[in-house]
C-alpha positions, 0 to 999 in steps of 0.5 A: 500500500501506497502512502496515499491510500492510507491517509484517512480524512482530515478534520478540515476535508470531512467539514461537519456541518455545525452552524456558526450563531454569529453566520449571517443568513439571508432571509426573504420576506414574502407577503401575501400580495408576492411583495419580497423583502430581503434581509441579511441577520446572524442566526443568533438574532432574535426575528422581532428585530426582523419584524420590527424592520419589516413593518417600518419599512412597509409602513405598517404597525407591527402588532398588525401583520403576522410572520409565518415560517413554515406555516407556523407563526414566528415568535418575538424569541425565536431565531434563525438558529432556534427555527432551523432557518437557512440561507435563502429561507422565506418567510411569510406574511399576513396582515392580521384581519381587524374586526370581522363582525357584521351587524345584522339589521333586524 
């Protein structure tokens, strides 16, 4: 056996797929009308930040739309690390319907 055939991988040849907190992904934010906002966050970032970005720069209150990933509603701790988000992920979303009720005239 030759030398070559012997070697076994390095650590630096096998890279293990571990996430750094402090990496920087992109995230798209899609709205309900196809509307796209990109965002550039470090996985550690907590998503209201996003959030709050988000509804400043449509104009629109926070407390009035809903970010959805993966059909699931974002919460103010969660983060890119916590949801398992990736590069390029989308998320989505929705403008919280206000009021609804009709009134019935008698």
């Amino acid at each position: 056996m030759s030398d070559e055939e012997q070697q076994l991988p390095t650590q630096e040849q096998a890279e293990p797929k571990v996430e750094d907190a402090n990496a920087t992904i992109n995230i798209k934010v899609v709205s309900s009308a196809g509307e796209e906002v990109f965002f550039k966050i470090k996985r550690s970032t907590k998503l209201s930040k996003l959030q709050g970005a988000y509804a400043s720069k449509v104009g629109k209150d926070v407390g009035s739309i809903r970010f959805l990933y993966d059909g699931v509603r974002i919460n103010d701790d969660d983060t890119p690390a916590s949801l398992d988000m990736e590069d390029n992920d989308t998320i989505d979303v929705m403008v919280e319907q206000v009021g609804g009720s009709h009134q019935v005239s008698p």
